[in-house]
C-alpha positions in Angstrom: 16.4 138.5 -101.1 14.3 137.4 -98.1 11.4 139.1 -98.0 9.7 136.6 -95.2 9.5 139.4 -92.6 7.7 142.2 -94.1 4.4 143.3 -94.9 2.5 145.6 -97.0 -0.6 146.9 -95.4 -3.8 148.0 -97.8 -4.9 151.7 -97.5 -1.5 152.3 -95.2 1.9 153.8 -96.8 5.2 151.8 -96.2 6.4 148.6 -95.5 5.7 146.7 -92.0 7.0 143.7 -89.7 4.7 141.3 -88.2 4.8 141.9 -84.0 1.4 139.8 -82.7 -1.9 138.2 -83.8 -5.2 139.6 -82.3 -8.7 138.4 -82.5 -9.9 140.0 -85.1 -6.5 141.9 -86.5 -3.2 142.0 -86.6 -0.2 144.1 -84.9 1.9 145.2 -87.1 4.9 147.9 -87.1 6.0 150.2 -89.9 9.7 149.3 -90.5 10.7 153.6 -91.3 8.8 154.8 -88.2 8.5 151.8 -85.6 5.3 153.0 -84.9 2.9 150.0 -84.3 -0.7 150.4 -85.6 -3.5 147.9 -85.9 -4.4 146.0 -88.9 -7.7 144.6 -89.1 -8.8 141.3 -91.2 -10.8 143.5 -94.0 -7.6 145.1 -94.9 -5.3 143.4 -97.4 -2.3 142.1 -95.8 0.6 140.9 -98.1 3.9 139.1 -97.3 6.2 140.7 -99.8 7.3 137.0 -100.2 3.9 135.6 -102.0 4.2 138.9 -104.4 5.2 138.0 -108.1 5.2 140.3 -111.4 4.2 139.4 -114.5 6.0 138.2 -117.2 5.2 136.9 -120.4 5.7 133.6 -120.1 4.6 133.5 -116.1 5.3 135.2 -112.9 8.8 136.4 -111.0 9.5 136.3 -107.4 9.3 139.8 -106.1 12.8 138.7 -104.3 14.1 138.0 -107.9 13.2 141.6 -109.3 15.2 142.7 -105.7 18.1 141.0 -106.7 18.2 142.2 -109.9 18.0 145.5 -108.7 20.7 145.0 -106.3 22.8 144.1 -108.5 22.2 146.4 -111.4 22.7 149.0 -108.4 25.5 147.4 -106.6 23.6 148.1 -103.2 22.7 151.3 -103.6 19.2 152.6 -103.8 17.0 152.3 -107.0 15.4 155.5 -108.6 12.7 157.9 -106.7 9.1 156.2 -106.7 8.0 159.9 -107.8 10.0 159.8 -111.2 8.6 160.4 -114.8 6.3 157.0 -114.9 8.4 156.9 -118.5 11.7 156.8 -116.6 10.7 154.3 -114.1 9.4 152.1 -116.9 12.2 152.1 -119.2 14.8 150.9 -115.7 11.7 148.4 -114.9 12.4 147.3 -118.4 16.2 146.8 -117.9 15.5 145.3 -115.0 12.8 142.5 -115.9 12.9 143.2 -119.9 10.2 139.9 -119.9 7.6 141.6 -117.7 4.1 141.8 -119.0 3.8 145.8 -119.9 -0.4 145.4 -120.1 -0.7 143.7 -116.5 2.3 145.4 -114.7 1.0 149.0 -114.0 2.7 152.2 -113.1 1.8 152.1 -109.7 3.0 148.7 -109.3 6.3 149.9 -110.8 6.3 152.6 -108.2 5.3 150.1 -105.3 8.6 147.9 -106.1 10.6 150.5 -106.3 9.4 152.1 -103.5 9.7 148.8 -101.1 13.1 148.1 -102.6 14.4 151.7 -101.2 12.6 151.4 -98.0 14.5 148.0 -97.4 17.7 149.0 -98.7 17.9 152.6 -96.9 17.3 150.4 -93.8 20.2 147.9 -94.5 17.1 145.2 -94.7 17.9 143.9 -98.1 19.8 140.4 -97.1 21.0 138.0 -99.7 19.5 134.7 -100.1 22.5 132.2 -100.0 22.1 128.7 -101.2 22.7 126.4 -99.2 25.9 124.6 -98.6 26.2 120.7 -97.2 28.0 121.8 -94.0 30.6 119.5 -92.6 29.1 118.6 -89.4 26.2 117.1 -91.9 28.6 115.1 -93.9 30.2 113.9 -90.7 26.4 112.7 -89.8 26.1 110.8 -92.5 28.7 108.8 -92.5 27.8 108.3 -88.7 24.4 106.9 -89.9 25.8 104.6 -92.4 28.0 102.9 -89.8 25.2 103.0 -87.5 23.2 101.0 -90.3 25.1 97.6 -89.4 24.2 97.9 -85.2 20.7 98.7 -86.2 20.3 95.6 -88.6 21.2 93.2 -85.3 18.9 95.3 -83.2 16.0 95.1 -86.1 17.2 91.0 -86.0 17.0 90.8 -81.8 13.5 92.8 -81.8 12.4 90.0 -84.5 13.0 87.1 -81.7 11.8 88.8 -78.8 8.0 88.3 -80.0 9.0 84.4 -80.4 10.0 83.9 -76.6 7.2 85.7 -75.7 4.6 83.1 -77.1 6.9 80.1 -76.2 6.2 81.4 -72.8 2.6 81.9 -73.2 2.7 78.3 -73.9 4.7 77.2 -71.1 2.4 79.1 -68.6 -1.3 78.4 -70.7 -0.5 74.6 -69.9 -0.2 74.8 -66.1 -3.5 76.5 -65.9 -7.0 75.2 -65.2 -9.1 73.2 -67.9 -11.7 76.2 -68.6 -15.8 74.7 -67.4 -17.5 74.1 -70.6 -21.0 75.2 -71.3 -22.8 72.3 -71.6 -22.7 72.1 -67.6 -25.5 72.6 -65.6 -25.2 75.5 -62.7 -26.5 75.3 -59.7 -29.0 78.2 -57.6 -28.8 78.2 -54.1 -32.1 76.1 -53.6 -30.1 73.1 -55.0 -32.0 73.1 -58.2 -30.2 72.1 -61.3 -31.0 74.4 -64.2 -29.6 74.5 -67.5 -28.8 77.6 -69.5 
């Protein structure tokens, strides 16, 4: 799933999309109620894309668990947040059987959930496709390697141009005037001679 887009707020219910940056806070709007609040730098601000869960062996992309859900529900919504906590934990558990029952609370379970029936009651739950080599970039590549052999003989007439240059530095240094050497004395305006 892409999750890039949407925010969970500290101390506020819901999920939220990012609308402008402020001083000192952040506008934000909640995705149910379009309402647009305020939230400042002490709250906790999370992209739902840096969220993980805790597995045994490491952590899962919160977009992962989504997917998984998705699937297991074939787009349709997950069970109610406000579920026996032994009901949500047993379909966590076929969801994410790996996930670290000591460090995965019931409230997180309920958070998850919660997001995941927000998004999909708001048709916000969009696949993450991998991505295909498209033909116009296959047609850009070869385009670059028969470009390769026109670049070579412009990388070969760049390499001569510094060349003429200094023969023609030559050609002009040897026209000019002997430069005054040093050891001759100047003169002042009184006519005295003085040497430096």
């Amino acid at each position: 799933m892409i999750l890039k887009d949407y925010l969970s707020v500290s101390g506020q219910h819901g999920l939220f999309k990012f609308i402008a940056q402020g001083r000192n806070a952040m506008i934000v709007e909640n995705l149910e109620t379009g309402k647009r609040t305020t939230a400042f730098a002490s709250s906790k601000i999370s992209n739902l894309e840096d969220i993980s869960v805790y597995t045994g062996d490491g952590e899962v992309a919160l977009s992962a668990v989504f997917d998984k859900i998705y699937e297991k529900e074939n787009g349709g919504p997950a069970p109610d947040e406000k579920s026996d906590i032994n009901v949500l934990r047993e379909y966590f558990a076929l969801i994410l059987p790996e996930y670290d029952r000591e460090r995965v609370y019931a409230s997180d379970i309920k958070k998850i959930l919660m997001w995941y029936n927000t998004l999909q009651k708001l048709n916000l739950l969009v696949k993450e496709e991998p991505e295909k080599e498209k033909p116009e970039e296959k047609s850009e590549k070869k385009a670059e390697t028969t470009d390769t052999g026109a670049q070579d003989s412009q990388a070969e007439a760049e390499e001569t141009k510094p060349a003429a240059r200094q023969a023609k530095k030559k050609t002009a240094g040897d026209s000019e005037k002997p430069a005054k050497s040093k050891a001759e004395p100047k003169t002042k305006k009184s006519g005295k001679t003085e040497k430096k």
